[in-house]
Each structure stands twice: as structure tokens, then as C-alpha cells.
C-alpha positions in Angstrom: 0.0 0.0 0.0 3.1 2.3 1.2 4.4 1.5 -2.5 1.7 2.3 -4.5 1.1 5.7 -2.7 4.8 6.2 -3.6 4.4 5.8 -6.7 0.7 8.2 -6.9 2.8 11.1 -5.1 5.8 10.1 -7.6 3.7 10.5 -10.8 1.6 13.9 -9.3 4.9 15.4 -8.9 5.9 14.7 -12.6 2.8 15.6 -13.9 2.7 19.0 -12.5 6.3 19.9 -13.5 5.3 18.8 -16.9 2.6 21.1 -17.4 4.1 23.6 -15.4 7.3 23.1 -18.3 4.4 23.1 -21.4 4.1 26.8 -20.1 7.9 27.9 -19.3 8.2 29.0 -22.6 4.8 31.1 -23.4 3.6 34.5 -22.2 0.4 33.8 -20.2 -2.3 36.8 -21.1 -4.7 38.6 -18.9 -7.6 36.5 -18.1 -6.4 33.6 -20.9 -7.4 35.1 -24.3 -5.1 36.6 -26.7 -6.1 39.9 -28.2 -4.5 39.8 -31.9 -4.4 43.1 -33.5 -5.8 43.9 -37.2 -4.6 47.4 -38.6 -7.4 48.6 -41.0 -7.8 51.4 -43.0 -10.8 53.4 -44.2 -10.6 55.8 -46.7 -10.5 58.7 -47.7 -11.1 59.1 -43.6 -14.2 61.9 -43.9 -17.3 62.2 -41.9 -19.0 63.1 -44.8 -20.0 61.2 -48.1 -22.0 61.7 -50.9 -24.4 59.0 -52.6 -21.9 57.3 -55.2 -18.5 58.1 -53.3 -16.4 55.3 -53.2 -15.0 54.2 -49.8 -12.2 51.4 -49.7 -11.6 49.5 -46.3 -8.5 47.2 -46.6 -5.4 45.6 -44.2 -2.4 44.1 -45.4 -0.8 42.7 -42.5 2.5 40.6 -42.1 3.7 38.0 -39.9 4.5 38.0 -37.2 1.4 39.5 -35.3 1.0 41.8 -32.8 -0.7 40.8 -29.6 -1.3 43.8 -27.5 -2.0 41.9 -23.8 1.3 40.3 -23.8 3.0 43.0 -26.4 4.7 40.0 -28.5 4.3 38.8 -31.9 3.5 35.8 -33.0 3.8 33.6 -36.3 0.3 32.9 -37.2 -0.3 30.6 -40.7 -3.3 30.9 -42.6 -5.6 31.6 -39.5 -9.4 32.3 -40.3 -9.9 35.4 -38.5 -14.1 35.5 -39.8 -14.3 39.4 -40.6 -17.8 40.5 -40.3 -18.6 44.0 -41.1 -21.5 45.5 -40.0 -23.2 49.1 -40.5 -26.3 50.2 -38.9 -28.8 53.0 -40.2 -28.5 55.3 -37.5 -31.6 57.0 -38.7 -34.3 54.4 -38.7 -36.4 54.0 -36.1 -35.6 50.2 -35.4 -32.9 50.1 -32.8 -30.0 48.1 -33.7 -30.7 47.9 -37.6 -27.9 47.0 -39.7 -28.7 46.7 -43.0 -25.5 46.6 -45.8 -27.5 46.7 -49.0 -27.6 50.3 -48.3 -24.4 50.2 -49.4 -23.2 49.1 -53.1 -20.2 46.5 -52.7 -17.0 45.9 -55.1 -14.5 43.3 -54.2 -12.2 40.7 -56.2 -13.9 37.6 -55.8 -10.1 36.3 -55.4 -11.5 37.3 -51.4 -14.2 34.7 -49.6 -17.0 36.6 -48.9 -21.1 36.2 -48.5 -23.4 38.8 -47.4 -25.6 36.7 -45.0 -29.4 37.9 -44.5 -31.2 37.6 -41.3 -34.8 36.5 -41.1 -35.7 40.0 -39.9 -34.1 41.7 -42.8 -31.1 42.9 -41.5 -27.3 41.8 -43.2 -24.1 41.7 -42.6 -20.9 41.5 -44.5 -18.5 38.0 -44.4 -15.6 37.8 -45.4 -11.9 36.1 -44.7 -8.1 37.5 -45.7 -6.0 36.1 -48.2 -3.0 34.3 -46.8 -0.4 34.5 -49.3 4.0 34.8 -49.2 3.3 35.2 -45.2 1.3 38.5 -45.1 -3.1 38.6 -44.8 -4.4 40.4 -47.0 -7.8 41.6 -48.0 -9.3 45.2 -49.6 -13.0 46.1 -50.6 -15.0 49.0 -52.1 -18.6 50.6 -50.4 -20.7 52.6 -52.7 -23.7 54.9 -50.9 -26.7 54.5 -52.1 -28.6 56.5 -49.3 -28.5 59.0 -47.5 -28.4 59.3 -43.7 -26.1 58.8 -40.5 -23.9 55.1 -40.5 -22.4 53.6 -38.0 -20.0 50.9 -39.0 -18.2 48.3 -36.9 -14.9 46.0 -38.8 -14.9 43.2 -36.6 -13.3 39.7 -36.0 -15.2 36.6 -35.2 -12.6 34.5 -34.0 -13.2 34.5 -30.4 -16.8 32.3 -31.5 -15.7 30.4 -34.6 -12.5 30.2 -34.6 -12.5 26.5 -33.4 -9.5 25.0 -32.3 -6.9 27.1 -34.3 -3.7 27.4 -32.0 -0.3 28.8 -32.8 3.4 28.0 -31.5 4.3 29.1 -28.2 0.5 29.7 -27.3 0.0 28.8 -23.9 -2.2 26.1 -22.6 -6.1 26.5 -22.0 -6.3 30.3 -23.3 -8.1 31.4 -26.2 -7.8 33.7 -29.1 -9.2 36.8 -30.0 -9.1 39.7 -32.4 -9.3 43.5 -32.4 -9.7 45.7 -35.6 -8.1 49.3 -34.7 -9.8 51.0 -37.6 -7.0 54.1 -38.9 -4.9 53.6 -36.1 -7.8 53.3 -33.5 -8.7 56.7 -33.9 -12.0 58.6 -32.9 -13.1 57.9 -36.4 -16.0 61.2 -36.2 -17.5 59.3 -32.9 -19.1 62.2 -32.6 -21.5 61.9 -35.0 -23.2 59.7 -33.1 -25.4 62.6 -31.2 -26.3 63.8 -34.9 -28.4 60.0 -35.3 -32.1 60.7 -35.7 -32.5 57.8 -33.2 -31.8 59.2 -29.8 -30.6 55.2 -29.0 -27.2 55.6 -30.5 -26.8 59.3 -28.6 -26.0 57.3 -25.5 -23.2 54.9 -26.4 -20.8 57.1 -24.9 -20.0 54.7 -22.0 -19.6 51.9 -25.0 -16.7 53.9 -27.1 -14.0 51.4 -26.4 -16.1 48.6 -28.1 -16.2 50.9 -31.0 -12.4 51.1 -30.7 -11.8 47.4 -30.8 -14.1 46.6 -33.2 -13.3 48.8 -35.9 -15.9 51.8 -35.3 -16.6 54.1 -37.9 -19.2 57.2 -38.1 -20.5 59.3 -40.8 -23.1 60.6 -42.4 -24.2 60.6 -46.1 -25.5 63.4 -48.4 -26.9 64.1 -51.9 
């Protein structure tokens, strides 16, 4: 009996130096998930549009990757980072309305994407970098068609359904996640928000570091 308790304490005292070695080597982040950082770019950056402007929102990164709660970079190969963006009508009366067919869309169908419809009408636009000579890659056109006050959100979809995608050096049991910093993670005419014809969106002050992370732009269009 002596032995075989021996031998139990024995084998709990490898085990934990193993996994306590798995994690020697890795940078543990705040509260287990990994906060990858997308640079994206909207331009021309204006709060004001006119019906048939042309917008372009594009990001060519390289590897290595930026992680901003451990601020290293990491090799990450042909990761689906499932880029959804979004733009709500700030003007309708329905709160919450996002609706992209307001929007004309031009991109190389080189890119995966799908504008997926909601049973309640709204849609949103999916879509996935190229991966290709170690950089991601991926660049699209928006076209007004109406006129009013938008409020769009670049975001990542990783964190959801990403699945089990894991990268050297990644520490055990933490997850993955992504942040668009839309033109450097600037203000990006937040302001406009108080301008919305639905007082809703005139109190998401309190909320303007989501609109940081997930790629938040305002403006308005006009004739």
C-alpha cells in the first residue's frame, strides 16, 4: 500500500512539472485570451459622403502579429480570423438595424465573402483575408446608395468560430481573439453619433471602447 502511494505522489509530482514546463516558454495573457491586432484602413477618412463616393476598407498585414496583452508577436499561418462588417442605419427607427444593402459592394472575388441575410431583414458583410507569401491580406469597395447617419463596426469573429486554431508558443487552456483598430484606433468622427435621428445611439458614450476594438466608424451621407 506504502508503494503504491509512492508511486501516486511520484507520478503527481511529474505531472505538474510537466505542465508547469508546457508553459515555461509562453507569455500567459490577462484572463487567458489573446487579443491579436488587425490594422485597418478606411478611406478617404471623412465624416462626410455623398451617394456614389467610393470608400475602400482594406489591411495588409505581415507576420508576425501583434498581440497587445502580452506585447509580443507571433507567427500565425493561414488563420481564419471571420471578418464580419457590419453598418447600422442610425436613422431608422428600429434600434439596432444594420442593413449593408444600403451600401453598393465591389471586391475581387479572389476574397471569400457572402453577405448573410437575417430573417428579420437585416445583413451583414463576411468575409476572410488572403493568406499568401506570409502576409493577410484583403481590400474592398462601399458605394452609398442613401443618405443618412452610419455607423459601421470592422470586426473579428474569431473568439466564436474560430474553433480550435492554436499557434506556436500559445499557452495552454487560453483562447484567441481579435481587435480591428480602424486608422490607427482613432476617434473615427465618434461624434457623429449625437447627430443620429435615433436618440438610442446618442448614448453609447459609455460603449466607445467597443467601438475602438471593433473597428468603429461614423459618418453621415448626403446628396
Amino acid at each position: 500500500m506504502k508503494n503504491i502511494l509512492k508511486l501516486s505522489l511520484l507520478f503527481m509530482v511529474f505531472a505538474i512539472s510537466t505542465l508547469s514546463s508546457c508553459d515555461k516558454d509562453c507569455d500567459r495573457p490577462d484572463v487567458g485570451i489573446y487579443e491579436f491586432v488587425l490594422p485597418f484602413e478606411l478611406s478617404p477618412a471623412q465624416d462626410v459622403f455623398h451617394i456614389g463616393d467610393t470608400i475602400t476598407i482594406s489591411c495588409f498585414l505581415e507576420n508576425p502579429i501583434y498581440e497587445r496583452k502580452t506585447k509580443n508577436e507571433y507567427q500565425l499561418d493561414d488563420f481564419k480570423f471571420y471578418l464580419t462588417t457590419s453598418i447600422y442605419d442610425m436613422d431608422t427607427s428600429i434600434i439596432d438595424f444594420k442593413y449593408f444593402e444600403h451600401f453598393e459592394l465591389l471586391i475581387d472575388n479572389n476574397y471569400w465573402h457572402n453577405i448573410f441575410r437575417f430573417s428579420n431583414g437585416e445583413s451583414d458583410l463576411l468575409s476572410q483575408f488572403i493568406f499568401k507569401d506570409n502576409e493577410y491580406s484583403i481590400n474592398y469597395k462601399l458605394i452609398p446608395k442613401k443618405k443618412g447617419h452610419f455607423l459601421l463596426f470592422q470586426g473579428s469573429d474569431i473568439n466564436y468560430r474560430g474553433g480550435k486554431q492554436v499557434f506556436a508558443l500559445q499557452c495552454r487552456n487560453t483562447e484567441i481573439d481579435a481587435k480591428v483598430y480602424m486608422n490607427k484606433r482613432g476617434d473615427n468622427n465618434f461624434q457623429l453619433i449625437n447627430e443620429a435621428k435615433n436618440s438610442y445611439y446618442k448614448d453609447w458614450s459609455p460603449h466607445k471602447e467597443r467601438y475602438l476594438d471593433t473597428g468603429g466608424y461614423c459618418f453621415k451621407v448626403v446628396d
